[in-house]
Every structure is written in structure tokens, then in C-alpha cells.
C-alpha positions in Angstrom: -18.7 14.2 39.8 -15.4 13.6 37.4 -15.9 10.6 35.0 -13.2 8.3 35.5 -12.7 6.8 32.0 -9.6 4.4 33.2 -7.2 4.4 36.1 -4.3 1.9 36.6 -1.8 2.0 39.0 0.4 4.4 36.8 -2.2 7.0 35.9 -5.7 7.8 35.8 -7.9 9.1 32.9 -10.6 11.4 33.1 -13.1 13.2 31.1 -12.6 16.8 31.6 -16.1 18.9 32.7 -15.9 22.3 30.9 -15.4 25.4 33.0 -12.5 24.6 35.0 -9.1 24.8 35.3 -6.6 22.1 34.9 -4.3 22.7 38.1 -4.9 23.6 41.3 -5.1 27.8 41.7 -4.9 29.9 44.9 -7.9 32.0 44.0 -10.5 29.1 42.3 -11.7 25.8 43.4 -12.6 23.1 42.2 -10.0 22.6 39.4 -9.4 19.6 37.4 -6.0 18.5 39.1 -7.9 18.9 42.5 -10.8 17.1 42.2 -8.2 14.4 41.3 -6.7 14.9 43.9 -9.6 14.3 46.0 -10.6 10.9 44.0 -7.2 9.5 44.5 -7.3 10.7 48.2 -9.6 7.9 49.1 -6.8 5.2 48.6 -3.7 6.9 49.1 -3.1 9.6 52.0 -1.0 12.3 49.9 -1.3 11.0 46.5 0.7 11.9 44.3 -1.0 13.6 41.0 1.5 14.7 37.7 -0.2 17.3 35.4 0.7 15.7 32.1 -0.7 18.3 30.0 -3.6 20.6 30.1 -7.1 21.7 28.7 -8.6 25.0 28.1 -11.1 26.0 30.9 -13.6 26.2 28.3 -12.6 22.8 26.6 -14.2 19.4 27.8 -13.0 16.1 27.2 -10.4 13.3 27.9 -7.6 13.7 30.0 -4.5 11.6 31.8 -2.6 12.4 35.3 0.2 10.6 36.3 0.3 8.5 39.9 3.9 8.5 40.3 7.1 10.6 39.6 8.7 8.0 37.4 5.0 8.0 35.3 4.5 11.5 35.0 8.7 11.5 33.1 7.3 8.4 31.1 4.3 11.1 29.9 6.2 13.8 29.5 8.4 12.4 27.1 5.7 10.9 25.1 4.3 14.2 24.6 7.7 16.5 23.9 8.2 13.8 21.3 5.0 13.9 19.8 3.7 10.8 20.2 1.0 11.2 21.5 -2.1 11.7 18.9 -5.2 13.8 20.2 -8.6 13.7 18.7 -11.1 17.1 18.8 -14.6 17.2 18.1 -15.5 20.9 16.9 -19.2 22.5 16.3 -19.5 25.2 14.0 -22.5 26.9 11.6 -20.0 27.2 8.7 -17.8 24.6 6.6 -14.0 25.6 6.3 -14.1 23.9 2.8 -14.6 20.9 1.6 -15.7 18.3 3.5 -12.3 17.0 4.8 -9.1 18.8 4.2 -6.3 21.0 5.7 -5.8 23.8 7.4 -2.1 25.5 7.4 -1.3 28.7 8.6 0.7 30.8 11.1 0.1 31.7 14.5 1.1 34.2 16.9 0.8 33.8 20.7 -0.6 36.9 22.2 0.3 37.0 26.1 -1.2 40.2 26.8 -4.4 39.5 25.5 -4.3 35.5 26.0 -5.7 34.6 22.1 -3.7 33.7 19.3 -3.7 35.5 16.1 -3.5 33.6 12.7 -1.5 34.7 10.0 -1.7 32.9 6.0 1.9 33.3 5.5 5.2 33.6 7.4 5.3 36.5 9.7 7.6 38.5 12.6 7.2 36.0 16.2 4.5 33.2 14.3 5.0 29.5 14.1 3.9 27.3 11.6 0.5 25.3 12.5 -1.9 22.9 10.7 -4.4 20.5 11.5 -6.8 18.1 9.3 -10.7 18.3 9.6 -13.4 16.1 8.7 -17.5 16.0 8.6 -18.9 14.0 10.7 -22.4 15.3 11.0 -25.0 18.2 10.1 -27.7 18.8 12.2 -29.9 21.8 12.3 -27.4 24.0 10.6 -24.6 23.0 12.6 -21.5 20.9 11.5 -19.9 18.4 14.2 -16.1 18.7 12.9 -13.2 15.7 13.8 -10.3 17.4 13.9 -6.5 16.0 14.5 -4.2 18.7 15.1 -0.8 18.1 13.6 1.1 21.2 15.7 0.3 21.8 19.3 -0.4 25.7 19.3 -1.8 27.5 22.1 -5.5 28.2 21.3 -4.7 26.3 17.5 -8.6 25.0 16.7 -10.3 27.9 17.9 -8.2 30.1 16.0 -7.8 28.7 13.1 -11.2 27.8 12.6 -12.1 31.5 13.5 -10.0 32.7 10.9 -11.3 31.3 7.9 -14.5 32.2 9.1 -15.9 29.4 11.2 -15.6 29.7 14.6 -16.4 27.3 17.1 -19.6 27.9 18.6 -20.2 29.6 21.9 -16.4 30.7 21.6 -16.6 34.5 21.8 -13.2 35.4 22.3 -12.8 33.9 18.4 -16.1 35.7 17.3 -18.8 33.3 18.1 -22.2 35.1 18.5 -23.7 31.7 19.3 -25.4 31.6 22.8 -23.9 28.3 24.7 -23.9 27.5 28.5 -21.7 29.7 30.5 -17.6 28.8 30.3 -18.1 26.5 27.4 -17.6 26.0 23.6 -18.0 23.4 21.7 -14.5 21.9 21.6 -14.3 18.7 23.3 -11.2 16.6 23.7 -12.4 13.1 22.0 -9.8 11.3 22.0 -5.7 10.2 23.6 -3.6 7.7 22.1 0.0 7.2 23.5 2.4 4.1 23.0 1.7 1.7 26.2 3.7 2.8 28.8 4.8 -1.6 29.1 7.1 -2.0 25.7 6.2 -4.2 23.5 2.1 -4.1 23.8 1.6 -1.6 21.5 -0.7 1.7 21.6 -4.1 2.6 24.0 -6.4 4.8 23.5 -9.3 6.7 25.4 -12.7 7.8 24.4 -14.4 10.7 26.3 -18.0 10.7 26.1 -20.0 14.1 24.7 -20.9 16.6 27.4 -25.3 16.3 27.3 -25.2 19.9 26.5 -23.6 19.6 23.2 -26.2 20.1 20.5 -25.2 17.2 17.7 -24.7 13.7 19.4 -23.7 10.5 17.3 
């Protein structure tokens, strides 16, 4: 079962099980927006459910679907305008540096293979991404990272982490020889804070609990 986290009569919020999909897919079931679906079923015939915006199969962690039409516009906007802030929690076996900093680099999306490639300067088809990263606990060798991407690249944490040498662990397709459960890493969507969708009562923000199979708890 789907923890609900917080549902209004605008949207729901939910924490995100790794190893599914976000939307709903001819060839695989359960996904995330159908599992919704089914929740939301037992008060409303045909619900309506708005994919606001999406996790990586692999990824767990907090996530919002509109109820209505008129919600999922609200949403959208919030996120083409960037107002939205998100929240990662990261595991690796290496520091990228310090312990808090920046990370700033270029990064390529590569269809055809579905990974993004990381380049230190400008180059041919990259776009500029960063993000800021912070120590939050060692345990047993492994370092629980906060991270607050600043750019919204496809595959951004992973790949930037991978590419100055820390990759998340359990994420093979970034170079991760760490054995983890089966369709997960240990990226996990922490945190959402948007302006409240009422004017005037300022922002909200929701918390998704650790998955029990990460390693480093606080």
C-alpha cells in the first residue's frame, strides 16, 4: 500500500515506493498514477488524476497529483516557473568535497541510451546544471547527502554525483558496484514546497518518510 502523506480536495500527496513508474503504461502495472487512481476510486467514480511531475522508477519519495483540471494548471505553472523547491536525500561511500558545497557542471541528455552525461565546461547540445549538497550523516562508511537541486536536469543527482566520483549507491547505470534491493538507489525525494495554492497563506510543505530499506536513518 501507497502512503498517503496529505490529500485535500485539490490534490493528493504521496510517498513514492521505488520500482515503479509514474504514469500509467500499456505494458506494466501497478504504476504510481494508477494506484492513485485506484485510492481516489473509492470516493469518486472516474476520478480525475493530473500527473504534475514525475520520479524516476528507481527514485522513492514524495509526490503531488492533482484532483481537478483547474488544479493540475495551478501545478503546472508553479513548476515551469520554478517555484517549487525539492529536497533529495542521497547515499554514497565517497564525499564530493567538503562537507557542504556546490556542484556546477554541464549535462547532456542522452535519448538513445536514457543517462545523461556530465561535462566541466560548456560543450556542443549540454545545459548548464548545479545543485548544493550537504552532510547529514556517516554511518558505516556511508554518507547520507541533502541535496537541493537548483536546475531540473533529467537524471541531474545521479550524474553529477557519479561524475566526480561518488555515485549514488545501488545506481549501476552511474557506476555504483553497491548491491541494493532490486529497482532501487538510494535517492529519495524528501521533500516539496510550493506557494499554497489559496493566496495569501503563504508556502506548504511535505515530508516523505525513508524507505526501511535505506541503510542510514535519522
Amino acid at each position: 500500500m501507497m502512503e498517503i502523506i496529505f490529500e485535500n480536495s485539490d490534490y493528493l500527496v504521496v510517498n513514492k515506493p521505488a520500482g515503479l513508474i509514474t504514469e500509467v503504461n500499456p505494458f506494466e502495472s501497478p504504476t504510481v498514477e494508477s494506484l492513485v487512481f485506484d485510492y481516489l476510486s473509492g470516493e469518486k467514480k472516474k476520478p480525475f488524476v493530473g500527473v504534475v511531475h514525475r520520479l524516476d522508477r528507481v527514485t522513492s519519495g514524495v509526490m503531488v497529483f492533482a484532483k481537478k483540471k483547474s488544479i493540475l494548471k495551478k501545478l503546472n505553472i508553479l513548476f515551469q516557473e520554478k517555484q517549487v523547491r525539492k529536497t533529495y536525500w542521497a547515499i554514497t561511500e565517497r564525499l564530493p568535497g567538503p562537507s557542504s558545497g556546490t556542484l556546477g557542471h554541464y549535462l547532456f541528455k542522452d535519448q538513445k541510451n536514457k543517462r545523461a552525461e556530465i561535462f566541466p565546461g560548456k560543450h556542443k547540445g549540454a545545459k548548464p546544471c548545479k545543485l548544493e549538497y550537504k552532510l547529514l550523516k556517516e554511518s558505516n562508511g556511508l554518507f547520507l547527502l541533502e541535496i537541493k537541486p537548483l536546475t531540473g536536469r533529467f537524471h541531474q543527482i545521479r550524474a553529477q554525483l557519479a561524475f566526480v566520483g561518488c555515485p549514488i549507491i545501488g545506481d549501476e547505470k552511474y557506476g555504483s558496484t553497491t548491491e541494493f534491493p532490486r529497482l532501487t538507489i538510494g535517492l529519495h525525494a524528501r521533500e516539496l514546497s510550493f506557494s499554497d495554492l489559496e493566496k495569501g497563506r503563504g508556502e506548504v510543505s511535505y515530508t516523505a518518510a525513508l524507505p526501511d530499506h535505506f541503510p542510514i536513518s535519522i
